[in-house]
C-alpha positions in Angstrom: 0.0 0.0 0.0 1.2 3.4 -0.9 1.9 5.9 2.3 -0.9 8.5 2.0 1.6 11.6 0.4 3.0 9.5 -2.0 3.2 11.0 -5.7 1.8 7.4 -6.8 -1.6 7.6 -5.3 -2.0 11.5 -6.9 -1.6 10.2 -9.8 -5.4 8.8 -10.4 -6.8 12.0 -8.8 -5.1 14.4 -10.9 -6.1 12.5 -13.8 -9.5 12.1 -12.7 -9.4 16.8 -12.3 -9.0 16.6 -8.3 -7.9 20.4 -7.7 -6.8 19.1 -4.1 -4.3 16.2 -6.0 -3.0 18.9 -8.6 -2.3 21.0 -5.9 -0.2 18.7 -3.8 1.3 17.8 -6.8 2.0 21.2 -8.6 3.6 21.6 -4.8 5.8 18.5 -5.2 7.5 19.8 -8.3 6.9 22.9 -8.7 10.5 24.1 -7.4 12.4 20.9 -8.9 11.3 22.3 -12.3 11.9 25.9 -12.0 15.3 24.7 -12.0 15.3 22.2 -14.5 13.8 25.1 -16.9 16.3 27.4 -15.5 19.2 25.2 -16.5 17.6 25.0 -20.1 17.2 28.2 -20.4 20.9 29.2 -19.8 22.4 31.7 -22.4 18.9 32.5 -23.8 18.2 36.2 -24.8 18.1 38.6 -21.9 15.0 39.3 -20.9 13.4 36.0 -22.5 11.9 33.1 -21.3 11.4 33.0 -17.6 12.3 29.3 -15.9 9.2 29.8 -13.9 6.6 30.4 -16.9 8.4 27.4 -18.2 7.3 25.1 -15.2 3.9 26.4 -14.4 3.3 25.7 -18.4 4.9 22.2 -18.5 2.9 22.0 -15.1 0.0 23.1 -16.7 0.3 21.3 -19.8 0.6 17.6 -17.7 -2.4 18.2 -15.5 -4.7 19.1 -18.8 -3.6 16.0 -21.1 -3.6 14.2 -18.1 -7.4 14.9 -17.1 -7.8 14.5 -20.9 -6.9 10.8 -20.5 -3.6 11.5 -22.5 -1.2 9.3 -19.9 -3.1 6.0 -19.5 0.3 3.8 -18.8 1.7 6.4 -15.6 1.4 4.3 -13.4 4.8 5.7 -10.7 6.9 8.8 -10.1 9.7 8.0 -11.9 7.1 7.5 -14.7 5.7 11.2 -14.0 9.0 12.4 -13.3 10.4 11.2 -16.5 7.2 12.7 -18.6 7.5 16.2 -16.5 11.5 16.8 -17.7 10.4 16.0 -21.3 7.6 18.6 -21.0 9.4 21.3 -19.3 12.5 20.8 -21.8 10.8 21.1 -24.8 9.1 24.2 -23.7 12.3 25.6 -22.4 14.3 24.7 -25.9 10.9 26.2 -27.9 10.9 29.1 -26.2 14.6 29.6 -26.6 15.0 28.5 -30.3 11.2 31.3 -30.9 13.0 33.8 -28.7 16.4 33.6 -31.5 13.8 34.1 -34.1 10.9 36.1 -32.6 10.8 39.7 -33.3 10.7 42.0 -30.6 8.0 45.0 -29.5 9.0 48.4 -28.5 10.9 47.9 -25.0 12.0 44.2 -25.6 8.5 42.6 -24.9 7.8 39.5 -26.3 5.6 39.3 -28.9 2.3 37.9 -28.5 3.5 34.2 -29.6 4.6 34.1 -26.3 1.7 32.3 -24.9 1.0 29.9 -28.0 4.9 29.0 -27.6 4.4 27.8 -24.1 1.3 25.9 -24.6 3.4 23.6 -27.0 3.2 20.2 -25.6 4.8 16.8 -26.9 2.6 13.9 -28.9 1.9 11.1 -26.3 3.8 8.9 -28.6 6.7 11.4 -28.7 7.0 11.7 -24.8 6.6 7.9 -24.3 9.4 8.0 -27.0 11.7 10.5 -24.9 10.9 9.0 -21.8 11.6 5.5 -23.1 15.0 6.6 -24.1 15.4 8.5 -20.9 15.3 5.0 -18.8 17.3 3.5 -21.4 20.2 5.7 -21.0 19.4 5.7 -17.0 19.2 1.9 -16.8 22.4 1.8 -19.2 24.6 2.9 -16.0 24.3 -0.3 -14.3 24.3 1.9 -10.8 21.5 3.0 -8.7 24.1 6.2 -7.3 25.4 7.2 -11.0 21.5 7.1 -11.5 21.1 9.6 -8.9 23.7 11.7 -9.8 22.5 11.6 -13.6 18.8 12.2 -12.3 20.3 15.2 -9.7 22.1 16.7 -12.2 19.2 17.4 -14.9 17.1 18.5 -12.3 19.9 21.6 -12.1 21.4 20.5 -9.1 24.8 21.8 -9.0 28.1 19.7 -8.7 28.7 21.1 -4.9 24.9 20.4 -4.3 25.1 16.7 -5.8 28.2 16.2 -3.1 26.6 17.2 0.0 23.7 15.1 -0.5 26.0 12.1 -1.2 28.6 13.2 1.4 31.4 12.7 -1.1 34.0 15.7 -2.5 32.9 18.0 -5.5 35.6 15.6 -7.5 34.3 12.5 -6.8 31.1 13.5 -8.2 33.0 15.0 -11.1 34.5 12.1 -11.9 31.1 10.3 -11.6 29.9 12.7 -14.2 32.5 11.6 -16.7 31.7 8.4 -16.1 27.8 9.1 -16.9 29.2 10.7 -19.9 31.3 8.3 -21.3 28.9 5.5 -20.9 26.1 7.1 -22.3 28.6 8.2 -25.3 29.3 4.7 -25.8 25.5 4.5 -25.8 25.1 6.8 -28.3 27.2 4.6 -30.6 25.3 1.6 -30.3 
């Protein structure tokens, strides 16, 4: 049985609209992807794409397709967690590859496209696809603590961050990184 906060038994509520559920779970991740979106949106125009539109939108954009019935096989919260990085990085790279191309209004506003840009959200079959390929590449490293330290560091988590939580130096998780790297470049190959 799951314990009663658990991001597993939201899952059915939010899908089924419960504002309480979407709450608790807008709560949840709210912050993790503020930084994930942040991270994304590194070297992006001045004055472009906020991280935090970017979350609330991929935020957004989950609990809609999911009361629409869009997510039938989530069924965990690596699952959800998984689909909610796909969503919030393909807003984050839309909004910084429209923001390179988007003309600007008097005082650097964004144009109106602004809004139809972060509504943009994956194909089912396209985020099953990406988040297929995102266990793939985690499962690849054969290591439940490189896993963590992959996960960690996607989420935005800085190196320093990465090595208090473990309790290890900034360089042994440096080295870890490399390690993540050159395995899933060897992955890459395949």
């Amino acid at each position: 049985m799951q314990p009663q906060g658990s991001v597993t038994c939201l899952l059915a509520p939010v899908q089924a609209g419960d504002p309480a559920a979407t709450q608790r779970l807008w709560e949840r991740y709210f912050e993790r992807l503020v930084g994930l979106a942040r991270k994304k949106l590194r070297g992006a125009a001045p004055g472009g794409g906020d991280a935090q539109d970017v979350a609330l939108s991929a935020l957004a954009s989950f609990c809609r397709n999911a009361e629409r019935g869009r997510f039938p096989q989530l069924a965990d919260r690596d699952g959800l967690w998984r689909l909610l990085v796909v969503i919030t990085a393909r807003k984050a790279a839309h909004l910084v590859r429209d923001e390179r191309h988007e003309p600007r209004a008097p005082g650097g506003e964004a144009g109106p496209d602004l809004e139809r840009l972060l509504s943009r959200e994956p194909t089912p079959a396209v985020a099953a696809r990406m988040a297929e390929d995102y266990r793939r590449l985690l499962d690849s490293l054969g290591d439940r603590e490189l896993e963590s330290v992959a996960v960690w560091r996607m989420e935005g988590r800085t190196v320093e961050e990465i090595a208090a939580r473990l309790g290890y130096v900034t360089r042994s998780i440096k080295r870890k990184l490399r390690t993540i790297r050159a395995v899933w470049e060897q992955e890459g190959t395949r």
